[in-house]
C-alpha positions in Angstrom: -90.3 26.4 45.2 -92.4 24.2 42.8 -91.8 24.2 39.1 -94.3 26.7 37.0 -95.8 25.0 34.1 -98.0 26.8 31.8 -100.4 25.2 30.5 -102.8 25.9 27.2 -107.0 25.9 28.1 -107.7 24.0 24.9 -109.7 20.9 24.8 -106.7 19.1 22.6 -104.2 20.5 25.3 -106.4 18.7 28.4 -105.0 14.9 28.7 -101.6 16.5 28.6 -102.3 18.4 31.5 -105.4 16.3 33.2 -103.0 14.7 35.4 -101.8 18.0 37.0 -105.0 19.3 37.4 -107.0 16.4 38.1 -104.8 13.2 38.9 -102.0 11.7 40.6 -99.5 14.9 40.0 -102.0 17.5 41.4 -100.0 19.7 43.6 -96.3 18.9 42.5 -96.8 22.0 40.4 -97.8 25.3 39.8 -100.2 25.7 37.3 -100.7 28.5 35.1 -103.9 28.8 32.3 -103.1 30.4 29.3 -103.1 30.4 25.3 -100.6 29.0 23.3 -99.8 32.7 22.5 -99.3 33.6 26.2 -97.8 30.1 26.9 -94.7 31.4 24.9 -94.9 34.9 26.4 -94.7 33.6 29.8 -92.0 30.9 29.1 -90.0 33.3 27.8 -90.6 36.4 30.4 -89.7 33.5 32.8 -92.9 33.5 34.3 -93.3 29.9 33.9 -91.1 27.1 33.6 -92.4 24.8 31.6 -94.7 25.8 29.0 -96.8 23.8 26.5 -95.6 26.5 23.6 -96.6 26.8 20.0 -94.0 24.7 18.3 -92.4 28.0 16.4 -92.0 29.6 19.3 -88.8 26.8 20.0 -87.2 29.2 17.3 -87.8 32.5 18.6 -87.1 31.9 23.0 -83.4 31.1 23.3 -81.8 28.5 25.2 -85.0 26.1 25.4 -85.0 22.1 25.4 -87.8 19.7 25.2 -89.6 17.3 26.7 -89.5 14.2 24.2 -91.9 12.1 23.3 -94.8 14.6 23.9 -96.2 17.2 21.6 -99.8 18.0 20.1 -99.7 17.1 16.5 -101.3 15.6 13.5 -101.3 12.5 11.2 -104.3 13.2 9.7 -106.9 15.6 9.7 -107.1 17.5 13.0 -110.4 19.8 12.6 -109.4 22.6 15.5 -107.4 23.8 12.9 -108.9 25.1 10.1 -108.9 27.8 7.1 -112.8 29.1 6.8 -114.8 31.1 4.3 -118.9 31.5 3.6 -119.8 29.1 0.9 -119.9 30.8 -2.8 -117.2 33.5 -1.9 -115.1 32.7 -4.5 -112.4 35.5 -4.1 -109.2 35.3 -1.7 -108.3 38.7 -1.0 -107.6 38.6 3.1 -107.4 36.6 5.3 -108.1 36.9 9.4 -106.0 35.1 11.4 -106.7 34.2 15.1 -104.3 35.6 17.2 -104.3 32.7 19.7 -101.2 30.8 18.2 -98.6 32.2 16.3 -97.9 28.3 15.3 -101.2 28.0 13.0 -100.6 31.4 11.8 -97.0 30.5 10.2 -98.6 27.2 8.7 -101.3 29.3 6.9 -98.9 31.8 5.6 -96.5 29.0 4.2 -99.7 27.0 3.1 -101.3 29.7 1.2 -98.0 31.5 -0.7 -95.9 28.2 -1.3 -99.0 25.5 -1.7 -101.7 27.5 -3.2 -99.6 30.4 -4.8 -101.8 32.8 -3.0 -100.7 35.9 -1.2 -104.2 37.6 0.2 -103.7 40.7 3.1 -103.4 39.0 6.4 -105.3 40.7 8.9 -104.7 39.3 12.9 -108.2 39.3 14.5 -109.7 37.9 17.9 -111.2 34.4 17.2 -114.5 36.4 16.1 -115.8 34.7 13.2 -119.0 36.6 12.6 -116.4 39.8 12.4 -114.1 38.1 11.1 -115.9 37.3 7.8 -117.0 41.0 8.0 -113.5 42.2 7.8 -112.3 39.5 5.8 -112.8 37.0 2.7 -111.6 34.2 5.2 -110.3 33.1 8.7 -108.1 31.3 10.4 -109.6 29.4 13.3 -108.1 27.2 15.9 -108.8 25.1 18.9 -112.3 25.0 20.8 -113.8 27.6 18.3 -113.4 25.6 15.7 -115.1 22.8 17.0 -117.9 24.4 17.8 -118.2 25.7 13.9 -121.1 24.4 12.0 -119.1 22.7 8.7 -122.3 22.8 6.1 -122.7 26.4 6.6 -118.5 27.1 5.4 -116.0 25.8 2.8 -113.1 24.7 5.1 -109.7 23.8 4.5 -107.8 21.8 7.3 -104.6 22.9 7.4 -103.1 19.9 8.9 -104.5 17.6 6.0 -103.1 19.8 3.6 -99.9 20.1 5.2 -99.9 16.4 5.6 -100.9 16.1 1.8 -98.6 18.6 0.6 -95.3 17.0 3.0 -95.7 14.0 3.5 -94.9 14.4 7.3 -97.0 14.9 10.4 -97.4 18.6 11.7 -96.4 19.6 15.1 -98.3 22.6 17.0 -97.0 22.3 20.3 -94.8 20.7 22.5 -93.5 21.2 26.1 -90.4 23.1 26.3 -88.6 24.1 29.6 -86.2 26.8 30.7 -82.4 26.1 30.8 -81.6 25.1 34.2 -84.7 23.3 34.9 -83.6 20.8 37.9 -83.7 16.7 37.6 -84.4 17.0 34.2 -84.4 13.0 33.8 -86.6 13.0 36.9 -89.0 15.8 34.6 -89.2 14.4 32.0 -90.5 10.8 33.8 -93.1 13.0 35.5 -94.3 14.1 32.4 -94.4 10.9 30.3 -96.3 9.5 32.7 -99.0 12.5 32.4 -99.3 11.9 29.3 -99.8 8.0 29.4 -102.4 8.7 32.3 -104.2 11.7 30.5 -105.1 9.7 27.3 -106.3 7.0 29.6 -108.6 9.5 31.3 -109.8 11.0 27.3 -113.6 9.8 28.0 -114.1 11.4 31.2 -112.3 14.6 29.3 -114.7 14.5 26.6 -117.7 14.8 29.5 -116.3 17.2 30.8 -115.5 19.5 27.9 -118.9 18.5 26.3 -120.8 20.4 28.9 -118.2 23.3 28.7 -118.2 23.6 24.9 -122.4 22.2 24.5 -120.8 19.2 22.0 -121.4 15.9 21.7 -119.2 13.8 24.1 -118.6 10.8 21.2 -117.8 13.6 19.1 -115.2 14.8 21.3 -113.6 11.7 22.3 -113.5 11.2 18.7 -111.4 14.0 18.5 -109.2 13.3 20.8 -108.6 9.9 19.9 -108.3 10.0 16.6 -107.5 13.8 15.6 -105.0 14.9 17.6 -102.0 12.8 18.2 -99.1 13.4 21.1 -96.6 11.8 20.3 -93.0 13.2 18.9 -91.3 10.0 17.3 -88.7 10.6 14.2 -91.8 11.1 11.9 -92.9 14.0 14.2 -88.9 15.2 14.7 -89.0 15.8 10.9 -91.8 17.1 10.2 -90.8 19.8 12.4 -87.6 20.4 11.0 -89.0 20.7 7.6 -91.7 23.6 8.7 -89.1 25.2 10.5 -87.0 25.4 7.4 -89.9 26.3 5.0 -90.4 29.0 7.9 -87.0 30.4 7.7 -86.7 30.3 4.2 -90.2 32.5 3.9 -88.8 34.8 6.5 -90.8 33.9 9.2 -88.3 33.1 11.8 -84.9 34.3 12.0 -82.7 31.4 11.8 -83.5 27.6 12.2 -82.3 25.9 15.5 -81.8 22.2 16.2 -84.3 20.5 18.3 -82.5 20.1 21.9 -84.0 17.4 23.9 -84.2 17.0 27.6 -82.7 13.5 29.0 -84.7 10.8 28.8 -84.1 8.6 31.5 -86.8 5.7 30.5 -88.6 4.4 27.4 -90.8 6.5 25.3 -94.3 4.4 25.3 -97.6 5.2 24.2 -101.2 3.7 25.4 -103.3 2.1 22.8 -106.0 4.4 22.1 
């Protein structure tokens, strides 16, 4: 039977999964659409096999280990995800959060009660942001909605440049994590690497693609994905994560703080120049 992998339907999701869909592994696996949200869900339901989860959601699913090398993440700005209110609302009292990834939604909670000393009513909400604003002083919005947001009609906050200015440390939203037991893990995790490395190569055709599905500019997108999202998981990455998961714990969002468990690696970790 062929390994399950669930894989997220964001644009910053795509060159890790291109080559599945699209390229030389196409048919080795089973592949399942979903949200980051789901992703987790299914993972852990054992639905799926493989799944490209929200990084919190490590500390939640037991007995998970991950691929290395791989993840979605941040140096820098990232603009998919971002804090947004109307321009001139001045008060903080709620906030909507976007129910698609349970990841963001931790990083907005620490960033607003332990960076901003803020505690507003948190309100989850489908990523509507005409309701959302209704409902709510501000919103949380992530991945292909918020790329499609207009930025001179909003006063935005991107939470990965203030996590990045309030740490130090790149942020980590997702990573693929498999099921205990997952055969020729070495052999995986090979496959998987080299996904990766021919996925970024592929990030222009990507951007075409995505720019007729989305109606963006394709330079904008490939901008994106070139120089806002990074997927890599070096030691940079490996603490940054540890860090949020023990600001997380310490807030009470997750119940305890597990070590990062890596699958073998059986080759060298390289990344394409992009």
């Amino acid at each position: 039977m062929k390994i399950r992998i669930s894989l997220v339907d964001y644009l910053n999701s795509a060159p890790l999964g291109w080559a599945f869909l699209h390229g030389p592994m196409k048919g080795r696996f089973t592949v399942i659409p979903s949200s980051p949200a789901l992703c987790a869900d299914q993972l852990a339901a054992g639905e799926a096999d493989v799944g490209l989860i929200p990084s919190i959601e490590y500390q939640t699913i037991p007995d998970l280990k991950v691929i290395p090398g791989i993840s979605i993440a941040a140096i820098n700005k990232v603009r998919s995800v971002l804090m947004v209110r109307p321009k001139g609302r001045k008060v903080l009292r709620s906030v909507a959060l976007d129910t698609s990834s349970r990841t963001s939604v931790a990083l907005i909670r620490l960033l607003l009660q332990r960076r901003m000393g803020l505690s507003p009513g948190l309100v989850p909400h489908p990523p509507d942001l005409p309701q959302m604003l209704q409902k709510c002083d501000a919103a949380l919005l992530i991945g292909d909605a918020a790329l499609k947001l207009s930025p001179e009609d909003y006063e935005i906050v991107d939470l990965a440049e203030e996590w990045i200015a309030w740490q130090g440390r790149p942020f980590v939203f997702a990573f693929w994590a498999c099921r205990a037991g997952i055969p020729e893990p070495a052999e995986l995790v090979e496959t998987f690497l080299q996904a990766k490395r021919w996925g970024l190569q592929a990030s222009e055709e990507i951007a075409g693609v995505y720019s007729t599905n989305l109606d963006l500019p394709k330079a904008f997108l490939e901008d994106y994905l070139r120089f806002n999202i990074d997927y890599d998981l070096g030691p940079g990455h490996v603490e940054g994560l540890t860090r949020f998961y023990q600001l997380a714990f310490d807030s009470g969002l997750i119940p305890e703080v597990r070590p990062v468990r890596f699958l073998p690696l059986g080759i060298q970790v390289e990344s394409p120049a992009r």
